[in-house]
Every structure is written in structure tokens, then in C-alpha cells.
C-alpha positions in Angstrom: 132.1 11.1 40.7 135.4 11.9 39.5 137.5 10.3 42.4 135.6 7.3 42.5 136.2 6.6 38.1 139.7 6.8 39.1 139.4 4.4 41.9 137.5 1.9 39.7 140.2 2.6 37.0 142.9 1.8 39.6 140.9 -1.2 41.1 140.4 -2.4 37.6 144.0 -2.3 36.4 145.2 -3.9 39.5 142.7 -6.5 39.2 144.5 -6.9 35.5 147.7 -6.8 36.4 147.2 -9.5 39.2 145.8 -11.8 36.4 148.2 -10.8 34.7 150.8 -12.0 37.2 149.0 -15.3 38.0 148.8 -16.5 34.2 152.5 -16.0 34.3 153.0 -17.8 37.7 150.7 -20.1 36.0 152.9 -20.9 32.9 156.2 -20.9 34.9 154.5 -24.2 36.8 153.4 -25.7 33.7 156.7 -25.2 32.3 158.7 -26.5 35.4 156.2 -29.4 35.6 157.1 -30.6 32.1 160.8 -30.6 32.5 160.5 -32.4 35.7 158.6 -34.9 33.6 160.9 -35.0 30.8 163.8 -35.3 33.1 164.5 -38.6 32.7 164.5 -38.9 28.8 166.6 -36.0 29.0 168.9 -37.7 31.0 168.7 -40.9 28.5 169.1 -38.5 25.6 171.8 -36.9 27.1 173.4 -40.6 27.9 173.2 -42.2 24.7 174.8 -38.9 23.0 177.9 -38.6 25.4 178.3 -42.2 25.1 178.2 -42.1 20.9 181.0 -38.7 21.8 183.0 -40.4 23.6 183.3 -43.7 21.3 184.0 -41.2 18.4 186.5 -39.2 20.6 188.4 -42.6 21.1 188.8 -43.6 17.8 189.7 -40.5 16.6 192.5 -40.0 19.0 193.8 -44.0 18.0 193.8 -43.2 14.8 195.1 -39.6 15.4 192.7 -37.1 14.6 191.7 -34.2 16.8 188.0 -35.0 17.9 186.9 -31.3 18.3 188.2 -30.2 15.3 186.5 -33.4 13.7 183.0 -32.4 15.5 183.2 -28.3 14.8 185.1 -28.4 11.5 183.5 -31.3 9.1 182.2 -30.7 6.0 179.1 -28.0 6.1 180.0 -27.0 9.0 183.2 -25.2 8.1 180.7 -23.6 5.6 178.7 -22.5 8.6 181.7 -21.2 10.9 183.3 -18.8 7.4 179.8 -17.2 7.3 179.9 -17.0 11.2 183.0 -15.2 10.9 183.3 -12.9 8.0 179.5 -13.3 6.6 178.5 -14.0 3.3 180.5 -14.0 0.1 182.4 -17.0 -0.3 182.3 -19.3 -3.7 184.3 -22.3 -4.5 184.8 -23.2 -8.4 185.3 -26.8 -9.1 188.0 -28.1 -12.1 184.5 -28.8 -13.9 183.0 -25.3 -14.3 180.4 -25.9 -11.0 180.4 -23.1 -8.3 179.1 -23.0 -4.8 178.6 -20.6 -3.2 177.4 -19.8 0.4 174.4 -18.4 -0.2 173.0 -21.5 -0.2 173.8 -22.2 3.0 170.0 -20.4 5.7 171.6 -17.3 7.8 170.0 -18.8 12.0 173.3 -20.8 12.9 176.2 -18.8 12.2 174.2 -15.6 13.2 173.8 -17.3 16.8 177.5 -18.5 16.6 178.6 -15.1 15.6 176.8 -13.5 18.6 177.9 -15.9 20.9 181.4 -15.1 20.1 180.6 -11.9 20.3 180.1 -12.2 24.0 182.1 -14.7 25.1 185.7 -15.8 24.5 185.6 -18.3 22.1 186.3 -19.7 19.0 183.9 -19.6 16.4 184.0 -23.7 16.4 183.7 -23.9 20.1 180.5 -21.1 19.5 179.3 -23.7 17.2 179.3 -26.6 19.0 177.5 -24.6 22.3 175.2 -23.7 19.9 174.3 -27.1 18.8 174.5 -28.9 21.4 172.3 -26.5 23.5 169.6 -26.6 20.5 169.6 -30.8 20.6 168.9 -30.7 24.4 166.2 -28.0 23.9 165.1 -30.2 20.8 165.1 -33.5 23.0 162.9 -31.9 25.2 160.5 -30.3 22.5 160.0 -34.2 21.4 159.2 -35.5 24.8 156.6 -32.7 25.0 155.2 -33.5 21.8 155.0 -37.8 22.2 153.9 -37.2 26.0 150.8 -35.4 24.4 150.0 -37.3 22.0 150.9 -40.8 23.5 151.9 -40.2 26.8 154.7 -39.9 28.9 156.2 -43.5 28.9 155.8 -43.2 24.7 157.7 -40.1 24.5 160.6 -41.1 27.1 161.3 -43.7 24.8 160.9 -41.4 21.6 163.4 -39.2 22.5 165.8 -42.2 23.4 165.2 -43.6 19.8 166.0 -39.9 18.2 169.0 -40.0 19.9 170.3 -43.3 19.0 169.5 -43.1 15.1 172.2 -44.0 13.0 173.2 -40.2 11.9 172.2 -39.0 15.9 176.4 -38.3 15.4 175.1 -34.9 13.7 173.2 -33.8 17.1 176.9 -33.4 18.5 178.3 -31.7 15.4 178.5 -27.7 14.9 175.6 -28.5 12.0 171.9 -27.1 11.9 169.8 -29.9 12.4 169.5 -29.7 16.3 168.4 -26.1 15.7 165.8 -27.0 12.9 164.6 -30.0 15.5 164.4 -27.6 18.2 162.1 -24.9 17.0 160.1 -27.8 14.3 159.5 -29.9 18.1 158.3 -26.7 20.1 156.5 -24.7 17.0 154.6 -28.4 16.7 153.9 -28.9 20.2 152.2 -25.1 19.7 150.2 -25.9 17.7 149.0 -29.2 19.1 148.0 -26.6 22.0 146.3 -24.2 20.3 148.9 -21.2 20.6 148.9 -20.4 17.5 150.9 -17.4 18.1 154.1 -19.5 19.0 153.7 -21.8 16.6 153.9 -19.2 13.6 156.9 -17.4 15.6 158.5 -20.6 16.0 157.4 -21.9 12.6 159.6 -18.5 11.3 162.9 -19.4 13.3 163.0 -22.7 11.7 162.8 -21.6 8.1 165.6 -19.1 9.0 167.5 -22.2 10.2 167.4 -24.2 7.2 165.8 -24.8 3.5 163.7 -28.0 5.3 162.4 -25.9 7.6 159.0 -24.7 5.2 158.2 -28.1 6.5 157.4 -26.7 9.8 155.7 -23.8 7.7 153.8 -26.1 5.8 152.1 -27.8 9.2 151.4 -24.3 10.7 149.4 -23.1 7.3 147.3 -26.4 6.7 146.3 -26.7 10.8 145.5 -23.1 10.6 142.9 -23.7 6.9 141.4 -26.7 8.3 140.8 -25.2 11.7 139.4 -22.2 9.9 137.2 -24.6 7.3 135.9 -26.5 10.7 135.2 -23.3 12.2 133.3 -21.9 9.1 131.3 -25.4 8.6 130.3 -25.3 12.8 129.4 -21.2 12.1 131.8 -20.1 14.4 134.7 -17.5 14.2 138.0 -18.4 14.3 140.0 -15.3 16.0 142.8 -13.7 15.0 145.2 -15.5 16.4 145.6 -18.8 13.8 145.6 -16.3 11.1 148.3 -14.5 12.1 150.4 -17.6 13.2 149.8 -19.0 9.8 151.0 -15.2 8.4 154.4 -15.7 10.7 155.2 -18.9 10.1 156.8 -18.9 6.4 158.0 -15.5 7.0 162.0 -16.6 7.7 162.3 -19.2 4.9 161.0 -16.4 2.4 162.8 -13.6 3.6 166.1 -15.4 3.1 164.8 -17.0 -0.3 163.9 -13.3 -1.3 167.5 -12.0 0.0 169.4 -14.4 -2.1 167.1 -14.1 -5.2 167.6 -10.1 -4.8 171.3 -10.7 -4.8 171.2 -12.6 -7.5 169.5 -10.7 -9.4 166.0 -12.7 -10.0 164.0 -12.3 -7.0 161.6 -15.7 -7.7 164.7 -18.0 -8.9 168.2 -16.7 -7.4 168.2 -18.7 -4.9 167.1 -22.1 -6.8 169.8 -21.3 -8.9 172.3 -21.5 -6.4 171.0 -24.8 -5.1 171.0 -26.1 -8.8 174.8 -24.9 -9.0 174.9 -27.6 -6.0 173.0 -30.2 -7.7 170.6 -30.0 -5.4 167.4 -29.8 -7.0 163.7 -31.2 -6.7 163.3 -33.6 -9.9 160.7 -35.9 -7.9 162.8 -38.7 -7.0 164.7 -38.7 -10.9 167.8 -38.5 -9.8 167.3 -40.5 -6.4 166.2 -43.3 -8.7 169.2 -42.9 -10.7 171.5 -43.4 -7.7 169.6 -46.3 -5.8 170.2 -48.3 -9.4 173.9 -47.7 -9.2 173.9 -49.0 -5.8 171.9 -52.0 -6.9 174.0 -52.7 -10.0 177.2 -52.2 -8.8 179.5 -51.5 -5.3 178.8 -48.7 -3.3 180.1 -47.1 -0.4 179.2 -48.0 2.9 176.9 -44.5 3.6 175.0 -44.9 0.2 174.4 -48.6 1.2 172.9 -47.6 4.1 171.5 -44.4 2.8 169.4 -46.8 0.7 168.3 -48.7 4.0 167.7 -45.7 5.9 165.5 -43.1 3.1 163.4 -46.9 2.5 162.9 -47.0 6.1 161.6 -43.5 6.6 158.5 -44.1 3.4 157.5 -47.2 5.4 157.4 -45.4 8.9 155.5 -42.3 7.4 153.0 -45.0 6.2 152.8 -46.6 9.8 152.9 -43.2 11.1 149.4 -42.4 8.9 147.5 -45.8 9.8 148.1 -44.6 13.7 145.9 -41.6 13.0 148.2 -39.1 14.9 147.5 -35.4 15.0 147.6 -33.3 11.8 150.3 -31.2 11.9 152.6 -34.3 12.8 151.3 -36.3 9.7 152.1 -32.7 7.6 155.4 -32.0 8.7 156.6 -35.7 8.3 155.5 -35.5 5.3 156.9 -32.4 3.6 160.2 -33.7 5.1 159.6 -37.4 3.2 158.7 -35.5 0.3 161.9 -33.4 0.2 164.0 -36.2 1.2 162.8 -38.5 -1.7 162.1 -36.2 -4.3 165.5 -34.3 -4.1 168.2 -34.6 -6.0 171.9 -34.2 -5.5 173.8 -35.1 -2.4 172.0 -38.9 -2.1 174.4 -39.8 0.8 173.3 -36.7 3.3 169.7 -38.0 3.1 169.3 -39.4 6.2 170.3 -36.3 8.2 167.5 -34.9 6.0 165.3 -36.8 7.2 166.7 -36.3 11.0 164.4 -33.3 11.9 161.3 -36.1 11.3 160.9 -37.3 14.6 157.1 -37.8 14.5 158.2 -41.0 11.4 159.2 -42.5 14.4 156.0 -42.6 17.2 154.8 -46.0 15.8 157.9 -47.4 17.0 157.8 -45.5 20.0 154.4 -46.7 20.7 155.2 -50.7 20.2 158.3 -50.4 22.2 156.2 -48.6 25.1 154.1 -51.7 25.6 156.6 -54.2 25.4 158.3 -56.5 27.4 161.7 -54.9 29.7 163.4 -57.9 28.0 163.2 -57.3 24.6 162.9 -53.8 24.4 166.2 -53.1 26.1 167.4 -56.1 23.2 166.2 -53.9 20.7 167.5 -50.5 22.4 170.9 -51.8 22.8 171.6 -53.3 19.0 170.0 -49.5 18.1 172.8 -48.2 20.4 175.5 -50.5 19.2 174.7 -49.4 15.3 174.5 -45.7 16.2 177.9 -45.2 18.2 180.1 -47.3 15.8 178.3 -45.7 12.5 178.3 -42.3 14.1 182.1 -43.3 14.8 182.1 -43.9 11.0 180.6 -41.5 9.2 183.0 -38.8 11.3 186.4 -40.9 10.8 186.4 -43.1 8.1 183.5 -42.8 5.7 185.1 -41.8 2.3 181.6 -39.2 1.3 180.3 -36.3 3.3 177.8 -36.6 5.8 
């Protein structure tokens, strides 16, 4: 009786472990299967960005200014690079009594750079741009996975060419965070649209260590999980564990940092508000936004707060398309929370577009209409979209007298 327990124990766990092995094989196809079908937006993606690099590179070397060094070095990026390279610590004080500091700045990106120096031979801005550029392709692909599910395949080959020829796409190429934020928001949503809830809370919690937009990602994880759970209840079913403990994951890195910087500070709830308010970046719902669009209006403005103006109105009226198409909850939640933050922030008006880059799903309505129409006009529209994104890109890098 004994010997043949143990041979039904054995059959048993090799019966297990050959499931086991076959769900694996299983996922590997699924997985090869879906780049082979995103391929060629890749390849578009990948097009349009190297093109937009290139035009940059050109102009930066007529006018004499080093294009990596433009690309790894600008702005928040060189924030991004001193944490990468001797952590946390550093504060600037302005002639005016404000001081920054870099604690306002989420710990993913310079953490990856930092280990990436650590294993290969490379400068921290070199690190950054790998880093980045890497997390845009994986991104890129993320969207196409997402539009291919919800509107098929032709729809999301050409929403992935649209993301990468908006008119702040430029920041896909930079050593910033928003191709890592777009890379774990695209494949944490795509989770969930699936039903593995598991990923999408882990996934959820990578992108709030990225950046302080990420709770957007958060926010689509919780409200999917309570309104599956609230259908479940109503239908008398259970649930599982699973969307639970997604839903527990998901806000886990943007809270943890939030709580690190508030411990540091000294007030736990607030330290790390207060070091965003030291940037003038606060959320006033829309006060201050207000306050700037009426000095555009009234008198001149630079070019990128012009266009800022353009860009931020463009985004409230594709959120409003994007809800009369019906699309899938945690789209409609995610967009939103990153609309929300966009408009009702204050401080920095002119870096509100890159914002609002991470909000991919705004932009499925368009996808949708170009989809259906004609070669002829869509590649019309495609190109002028091209033509604005590689000369503003170009722009915003080289000339444009504000920070991106």
C-alpha cells in the first residue's frame, strides 16, 4: 500500500510539473505571437523616433552643441544622473529663499541607471539613455498590446505611431522617466484588461516607484479590482484572492517612497508635499493653471507655453472623446487621473504636456478614425504630425528658452 501512495505521489507531481511546463510553453507562444504582431508598429515607432534623433542631432551639431550631452544631460535629467551617482542629498537654494531639493525627484530610474553602471562600463548618462530608450521600446510595445485588444490590431499599429510622433515624443529619447512610467502604466493596464490581476498590482507598484503620476496606474488597478468585487458580490459569486491582492500591490511603491521622504523630513503624512510645494508644484485644482493660460492670453508668451496651452486643451477634449467611445475601465481611470493631475497642478505650466505623455489611451479615438480612413489622407495627416514633432522636438531640446 505503501509503494503504490508513493507511485501515485510521483505520478501526480509529474503530471503537475508537465502542466506546469506546458502553461509556460504556453505563455512563451502567446508572448512570441504578440511581438510578431506588434512588429511592425515597433518598427514605425522605432522609425519615427530615430528620424525625430537624428533631425535634433543635426541641428545641434550646426548650431554646435553636443547632441548626447543634450539628450542625457537636460534639465531633470541631470537631477536624475546626481541621484544615480552619489544618491540622495542634493538641494539647490535660489537668490529668493526657494529650495529644491532631490527628494522630490521617485527613486526607479537612477536606481536602474546606477545598476547598469554598475555592470557595465559606462557613464552614468550613457546608463541613462539605455535605460530609456529600452523602457520606450518596451512601452511602445505595451500600447500595441493594449489598442490591439481593445480595437484591434490595425487600431493599435497606428496608436503606437501617433505616441511616437506627439509633439513632446523628443522626451522618449531623453535620459527622463516617462518611457519607464509608459512602460510599466501600458503592461500593468494590459494586465488587467486580462484578468491577471497579480501583474497588474506588481506592475502597478513599479510605476509609482518611477514617478509621482504613477498612482494613476494605482488608481485603475484599485477601482477595476472594487467594481469587479461589487459585480461579483451583486452576481453571488466570490471573487478569489487574486484582485485583492493586486489591488494591495499596486500603490505599494508610490507610498513607500512618499513615506521615505515624509520620514526624512520629519512628518511622515506631509514631508514629501512639502518638498513639492518648495517646487511650486502643488495641486490647487487648476488655480494657478488658470492664472498662467490668462497671461498667455493677455500678453506674449513663449513658444512652449503657447503651445502648452494647445496641447493641455487638446488632452480635456480627447479624454471626452475617449469616454463617449465607451472603452474599458481601467483605460477611462487612468486617463483620467493623469488629466486630473495635469490640469489641476500647479507650478511648472510649460512641462505639462510630458505630463500628460504617459496618457496614451487620450489618444484611441484618434487611433480609431485614422484606422478606417482612406491611405490618402491618413498618411496627410501622419506626415504634418511628423513634420510638427521632429522640428518641435528639435526645439524644445535646442532653442526653447523654458525647460521641458
Amino acid at each position: 500500500m505503501r509503494a503504490r501512495r508513493c507511485s501515485l505521489s510521483a505520478e501526480t507531481f509529474e503530471d503537475a510539473t508537465a502542466g506546469d511546463a506546458a502553461a509556460a510553453h504556453n505563455r512563451t507562444r502567446r508572448l512570441r505571437d504578440a511581438f510578431r504582431r506588434a512588429a511592425p508598429a515597433l518598427g514605425l515607432f522605432a522609425a519615427a523616433r530615430l528620424t525625430g534623433l537624428l533631425v535634433m542631432a543635426a541641428w545641434a551639431w550646426h548650431i554646435d552643441r553636443p547632441a548626447r550631452r543634450t539628450l542625457a544631460r537636460s534639465w531633470d535629467s541631470d537631477w536624475y544622473l546626481l541621484i544615480a551617482e552619489h544618491g540622495y542629498g542634493r538641494t539647490l537654494t535660489w537668490p529668493d529663499g526657494a529650495v529644491q531639493s532631490d527628494l522630490a525627484f521617485f527613486p526607479l530610474y537612477p536606481g536602474l541607471v546606477r545598476a547598469v553602471t554598475a555592470v557595465v562600463p559606462v557613464t552614468p548618462g550613457t546608463a541613462g539613455l539605455v535605460v530609456s530608450w529600452v523602457a520606450a521600446g518596451v512601452a511602445a510595445w505595451g500600447i500595441h498590446a493594449v489598442g490591439e485588444r481593445v480595437y484591434g490590431r490595425r487600431a493599435a499599429t497606428v496608436l503606437v505611431l501617433l505616441w511616437g510622433l506627439l509633439p513632446h515624443s523628443v522626451v522618449l529619447t531623453m535620459a527622463y522617466t516617462e518611457p519607464l512610467l509608459c512602460a510599466f502604466a501600458a503592461w500593468s493596464l494590459y494586465a488587467l484588461l486580462t484578468g491577471a490581476w497579480l501583474w497588474a498590482g506588481a506592475l502597478s507598484l513599479f510605476a509609482g516607484a518611477a514617478r509621482p503620476n504613477g498612482i494613476a496606474v494605482a488608481a485603475a488597478v484599485l477601482v477595476t479590482a472594487a467594481c469587479h468585487g461589487v459585480r461579483a458580490l451583486r452576481q453571488g459569486r466570490r471573487t478569489g484572492w487574486r484582485p485583492w491582492a493586486g489591488a494591495a500591490l499596486a500603490p505599494v511603491g508610490w507610498c513607500a517612497y512618499v513615506l521615505y521622504v515624509g520620514v526624512r523630513e520629519g512628518d511622515p503624512l506631509g514631508g514629501y508635499f512639502a518638498v513639492q510645494r518648495r517646487w511650486t508644484s502643488t495641486f490647487d485644482f487648476g488655480a494657478g493653471s488658470l492664472r498662467v493660460v490668462r497671461d498667455v492670453v493677455l500678453r506674449p508668451a513663449p513658444l512652449p507655453l503657447a503651445v502648452t496651452l494647445v496641447i493641455v486643451a487638446a488632452g480635456v477634449v480627447l479624454y471626452a472623446l475617449l469616454l463617449l467611445d465607451r472603452p474599458p475601465l481601467p483605460l477611462i481611470v487612468y486617463a483620467g487621473v493623469l488629466v486630473l493631475i495635469t490640469v489641476g497642478g500647479s507650478g511648472f505650466f510649460e512641462s505639462k504636456p510630458r505630463f500628460l505623455l504617459p496618457a496614451f489611451p487620450l489618444l484611441l479615438p484618434v487611433a480609431r478614425a485614422l484606422a478606417r480612413a482612406r491611405p490618402g489622407p491618413a498618411a496627410v495627416v501622419t506626415g504634418a504630425l511628423a513634420a510638427v514633432s521632429f522640428a518641435y522636438g528639435t526645439y524644445l531640446l535646442t532653442l526653447s528658452p523654458v525647460a521641458l
